[in-house]
N, CA, C and O atoms as a GROMACS GRO file, in nm:
protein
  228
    1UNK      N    1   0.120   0.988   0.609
    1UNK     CA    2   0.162   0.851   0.628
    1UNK      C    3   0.226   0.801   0.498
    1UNK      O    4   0.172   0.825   0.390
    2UNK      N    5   0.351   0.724   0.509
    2UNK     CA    6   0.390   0.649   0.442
    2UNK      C    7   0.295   0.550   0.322
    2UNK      O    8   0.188   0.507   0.366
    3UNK      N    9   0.317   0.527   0.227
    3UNK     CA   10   0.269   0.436   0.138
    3UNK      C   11   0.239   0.240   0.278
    3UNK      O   12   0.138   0.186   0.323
    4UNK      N   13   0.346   0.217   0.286
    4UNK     CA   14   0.364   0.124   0.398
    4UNK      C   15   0.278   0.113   0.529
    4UNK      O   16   0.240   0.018   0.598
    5UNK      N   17   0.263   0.244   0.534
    5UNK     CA   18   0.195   0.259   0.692
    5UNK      C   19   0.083   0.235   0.624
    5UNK      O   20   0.024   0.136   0.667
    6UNK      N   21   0.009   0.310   0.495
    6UNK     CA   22  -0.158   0.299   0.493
    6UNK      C   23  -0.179   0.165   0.432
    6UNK      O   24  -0.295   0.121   0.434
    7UNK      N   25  -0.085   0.093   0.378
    7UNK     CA   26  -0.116  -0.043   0.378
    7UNK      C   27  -0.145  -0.115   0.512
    7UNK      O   28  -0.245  -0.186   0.520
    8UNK      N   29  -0.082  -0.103   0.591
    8UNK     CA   30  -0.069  -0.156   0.755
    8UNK      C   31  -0.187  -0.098   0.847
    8UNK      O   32  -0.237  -0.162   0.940
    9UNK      N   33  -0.226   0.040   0.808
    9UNK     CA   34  -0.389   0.038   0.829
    9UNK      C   35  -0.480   0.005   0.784
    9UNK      O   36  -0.587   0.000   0.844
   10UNK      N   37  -0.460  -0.033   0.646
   10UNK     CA   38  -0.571  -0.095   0.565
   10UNK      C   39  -0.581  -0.295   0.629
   10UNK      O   40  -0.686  -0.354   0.656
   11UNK      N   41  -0.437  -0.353   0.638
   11UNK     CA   42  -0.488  -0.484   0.689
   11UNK      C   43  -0.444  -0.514   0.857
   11UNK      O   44  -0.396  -0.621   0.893
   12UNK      N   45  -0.463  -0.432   0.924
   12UNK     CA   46  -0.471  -0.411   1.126
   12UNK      C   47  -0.549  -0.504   1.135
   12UNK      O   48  -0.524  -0.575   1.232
   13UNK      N   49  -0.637  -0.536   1.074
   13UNK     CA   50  -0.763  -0.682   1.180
   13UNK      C   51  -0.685  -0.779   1.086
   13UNK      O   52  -0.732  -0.878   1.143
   14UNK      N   53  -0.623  -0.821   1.011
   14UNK     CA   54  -0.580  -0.921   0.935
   14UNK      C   55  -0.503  -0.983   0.959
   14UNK      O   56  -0.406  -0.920   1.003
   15UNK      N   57  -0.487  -1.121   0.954
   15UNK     CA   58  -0.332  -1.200   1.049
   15UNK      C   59  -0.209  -1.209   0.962
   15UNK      O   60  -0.190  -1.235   0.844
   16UNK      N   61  -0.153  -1.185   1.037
   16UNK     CA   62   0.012  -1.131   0.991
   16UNK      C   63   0.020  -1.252   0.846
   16UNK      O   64   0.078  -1.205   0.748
   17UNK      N   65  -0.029  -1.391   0.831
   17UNK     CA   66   0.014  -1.421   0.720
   17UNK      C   67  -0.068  -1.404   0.610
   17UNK      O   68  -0.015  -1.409   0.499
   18UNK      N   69  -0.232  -1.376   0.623
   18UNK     CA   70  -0.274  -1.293   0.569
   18UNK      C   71  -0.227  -1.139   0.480
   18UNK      O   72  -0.262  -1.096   0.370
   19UNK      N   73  -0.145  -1.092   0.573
   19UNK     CA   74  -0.180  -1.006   0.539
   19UNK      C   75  -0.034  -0.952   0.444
   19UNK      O   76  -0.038  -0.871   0.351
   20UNK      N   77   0.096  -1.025   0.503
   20UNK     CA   78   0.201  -1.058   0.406
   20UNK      C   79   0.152  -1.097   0.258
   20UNK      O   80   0.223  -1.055   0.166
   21UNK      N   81   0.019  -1.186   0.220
   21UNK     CA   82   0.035  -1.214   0.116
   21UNK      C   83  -0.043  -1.129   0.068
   21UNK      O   84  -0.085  -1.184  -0.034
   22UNK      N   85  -0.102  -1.003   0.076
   22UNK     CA   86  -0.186  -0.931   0.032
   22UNK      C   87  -0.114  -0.819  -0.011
   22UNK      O   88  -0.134  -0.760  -0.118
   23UNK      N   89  -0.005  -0.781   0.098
   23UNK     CA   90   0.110  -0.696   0.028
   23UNK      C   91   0.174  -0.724  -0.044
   23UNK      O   92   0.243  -0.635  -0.095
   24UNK      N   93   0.188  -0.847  -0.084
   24UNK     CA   94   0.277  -0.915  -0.207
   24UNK      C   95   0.239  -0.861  -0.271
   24UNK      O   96   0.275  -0.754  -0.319
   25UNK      N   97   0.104  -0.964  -0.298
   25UNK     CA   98   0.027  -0.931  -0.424
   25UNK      C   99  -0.022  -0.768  -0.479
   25UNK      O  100  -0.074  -0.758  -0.590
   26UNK      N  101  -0.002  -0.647  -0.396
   26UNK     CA  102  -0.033  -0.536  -0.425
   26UNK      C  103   0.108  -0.436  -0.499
   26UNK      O  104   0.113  -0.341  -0.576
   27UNK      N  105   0.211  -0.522  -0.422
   27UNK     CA  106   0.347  -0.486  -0.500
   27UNK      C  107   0.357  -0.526  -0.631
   27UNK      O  108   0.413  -0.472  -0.727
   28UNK      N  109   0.296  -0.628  -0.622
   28UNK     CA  110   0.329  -0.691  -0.789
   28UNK      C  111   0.218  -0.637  -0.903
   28UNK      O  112   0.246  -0.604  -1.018
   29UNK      N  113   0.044  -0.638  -0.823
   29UNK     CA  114  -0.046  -0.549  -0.905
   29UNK      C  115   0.049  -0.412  -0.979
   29UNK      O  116   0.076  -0.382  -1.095
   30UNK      N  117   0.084  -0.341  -0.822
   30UNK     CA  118   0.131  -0.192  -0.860
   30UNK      C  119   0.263  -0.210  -0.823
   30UNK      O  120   0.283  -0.247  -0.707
   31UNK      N  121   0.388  -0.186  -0.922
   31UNK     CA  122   0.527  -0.204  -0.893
   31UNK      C  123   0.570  -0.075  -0.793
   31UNK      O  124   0.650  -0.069  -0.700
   32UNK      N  125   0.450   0.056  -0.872
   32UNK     CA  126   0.530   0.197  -0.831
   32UNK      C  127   0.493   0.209  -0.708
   32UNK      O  128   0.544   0.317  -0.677
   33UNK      N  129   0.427   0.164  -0.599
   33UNK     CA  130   0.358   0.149  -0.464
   33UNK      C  131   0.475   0.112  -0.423
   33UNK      O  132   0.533   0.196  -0.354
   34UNK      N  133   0.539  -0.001  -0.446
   34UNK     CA  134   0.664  -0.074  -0.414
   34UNK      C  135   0.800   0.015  -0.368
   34UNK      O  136   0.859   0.030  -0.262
   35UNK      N  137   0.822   0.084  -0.557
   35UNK     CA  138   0.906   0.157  -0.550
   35UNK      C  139   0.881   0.286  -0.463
   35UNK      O  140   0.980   0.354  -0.438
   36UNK      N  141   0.737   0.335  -0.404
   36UNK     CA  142   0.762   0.447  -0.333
   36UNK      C  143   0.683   0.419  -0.190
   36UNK      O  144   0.595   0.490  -0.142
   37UNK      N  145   0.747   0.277  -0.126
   37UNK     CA  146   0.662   0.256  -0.006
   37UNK      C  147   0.740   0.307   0.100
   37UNK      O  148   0.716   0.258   0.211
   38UNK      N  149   0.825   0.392   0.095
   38UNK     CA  150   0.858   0.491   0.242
   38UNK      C  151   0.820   0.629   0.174
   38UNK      O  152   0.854   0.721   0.248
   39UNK      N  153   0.766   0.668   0.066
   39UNK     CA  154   0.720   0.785   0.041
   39UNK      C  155   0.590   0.840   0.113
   39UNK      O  156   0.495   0.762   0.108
   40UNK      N  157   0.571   0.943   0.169
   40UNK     CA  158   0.465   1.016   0.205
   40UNK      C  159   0.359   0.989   0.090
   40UNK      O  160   0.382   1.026  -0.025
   41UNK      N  161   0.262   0.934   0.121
   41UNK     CA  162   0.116   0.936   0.033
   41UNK      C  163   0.079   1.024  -0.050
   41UNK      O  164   0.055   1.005  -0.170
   42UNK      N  165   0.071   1.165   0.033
   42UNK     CA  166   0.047   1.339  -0.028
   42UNK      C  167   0.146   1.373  -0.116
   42UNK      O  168   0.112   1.458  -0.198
   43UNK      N  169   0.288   1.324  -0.125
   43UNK     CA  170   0.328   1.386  -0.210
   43UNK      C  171   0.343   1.329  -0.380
   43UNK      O  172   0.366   1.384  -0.487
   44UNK      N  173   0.315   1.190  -0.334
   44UNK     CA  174   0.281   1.152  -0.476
   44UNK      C  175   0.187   1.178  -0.592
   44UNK      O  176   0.079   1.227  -0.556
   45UNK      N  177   0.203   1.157  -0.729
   45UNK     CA  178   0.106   1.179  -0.815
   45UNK      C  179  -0.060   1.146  -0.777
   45UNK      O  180  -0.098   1.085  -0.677
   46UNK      N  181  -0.127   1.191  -0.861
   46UNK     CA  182  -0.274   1.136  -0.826
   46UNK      C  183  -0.295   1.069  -0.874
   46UNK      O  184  -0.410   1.033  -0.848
   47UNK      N  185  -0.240   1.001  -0.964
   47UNK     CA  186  -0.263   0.860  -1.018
   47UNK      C  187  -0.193   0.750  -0.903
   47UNK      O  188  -0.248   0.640  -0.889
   48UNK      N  189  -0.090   0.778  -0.834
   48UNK     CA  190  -0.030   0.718  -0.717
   48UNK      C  191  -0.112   0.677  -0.641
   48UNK      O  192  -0.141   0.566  -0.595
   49UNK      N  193  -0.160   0.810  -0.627
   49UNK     CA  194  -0.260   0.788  -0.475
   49UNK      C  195  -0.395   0.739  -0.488
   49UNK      O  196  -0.472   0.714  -0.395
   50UNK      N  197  -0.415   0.729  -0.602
   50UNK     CA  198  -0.567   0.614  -0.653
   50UNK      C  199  -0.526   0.548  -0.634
   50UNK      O  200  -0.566   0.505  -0.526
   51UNK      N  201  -0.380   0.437  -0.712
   51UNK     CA  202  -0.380   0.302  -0.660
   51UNK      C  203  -0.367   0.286  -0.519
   51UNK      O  204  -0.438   0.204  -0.461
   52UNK      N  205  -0.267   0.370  -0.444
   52UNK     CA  206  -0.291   0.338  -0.285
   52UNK      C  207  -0.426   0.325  -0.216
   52UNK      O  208  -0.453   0.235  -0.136
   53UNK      N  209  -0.535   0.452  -0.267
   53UNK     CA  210  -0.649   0.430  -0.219
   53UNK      C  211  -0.740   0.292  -0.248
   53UNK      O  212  -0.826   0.251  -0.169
   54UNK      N  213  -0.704   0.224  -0.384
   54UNK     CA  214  -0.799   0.131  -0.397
   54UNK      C  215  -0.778   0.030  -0.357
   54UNK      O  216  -0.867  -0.055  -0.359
   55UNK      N  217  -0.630  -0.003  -0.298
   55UNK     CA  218  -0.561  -0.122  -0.201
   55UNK      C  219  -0.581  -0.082  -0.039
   55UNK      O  220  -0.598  -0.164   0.052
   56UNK      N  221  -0.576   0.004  -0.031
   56UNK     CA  222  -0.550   0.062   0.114
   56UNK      C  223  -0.674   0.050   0.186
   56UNK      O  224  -0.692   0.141   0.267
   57UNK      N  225  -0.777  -0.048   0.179
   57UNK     CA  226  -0.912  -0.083   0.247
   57UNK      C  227  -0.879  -0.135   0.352
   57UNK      O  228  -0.965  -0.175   0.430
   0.00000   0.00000   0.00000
C-alpha cells in the first residue's frame, strides 16, 4: 500500500473533516511522507516507514 492509502486506513472511522486535518498536520510533522505519498510503504527507508507507522493508527 501506498504511503496515502495507510494513512486512509489509519483514519476509516474518522469524518472526512477530521480527518483532512490530521493529514495536514502529518505532512507538515513529516515533509518526506508528503513527498513520497504515492510511494509503496515497503520500499521506503526504515526510518520512512517508522514515521508512517507512528501516524498510520
Amino acid at each position: 500500500m501506498t504511503v496515502e492509502e495507510n494513512l486512509a486506513m489509519g483514519g476509516f472511522f474518522a469524518e472526512r473533516d477530521q480527518f483532512q486535518e490530521r493529514i495536514k498536520w502529518v505532512y507538515e510533522l513529516f515533509p518526506r511522507l508528503h513527498e513520497r505519498r504515492v510511494q509503496r510503504a515497503g520500499t521506503m527507508s526504515g526510518g520512512e516507514q517508522q514515521m508512517l507507522a507512528m501516524v498510520a493508527r
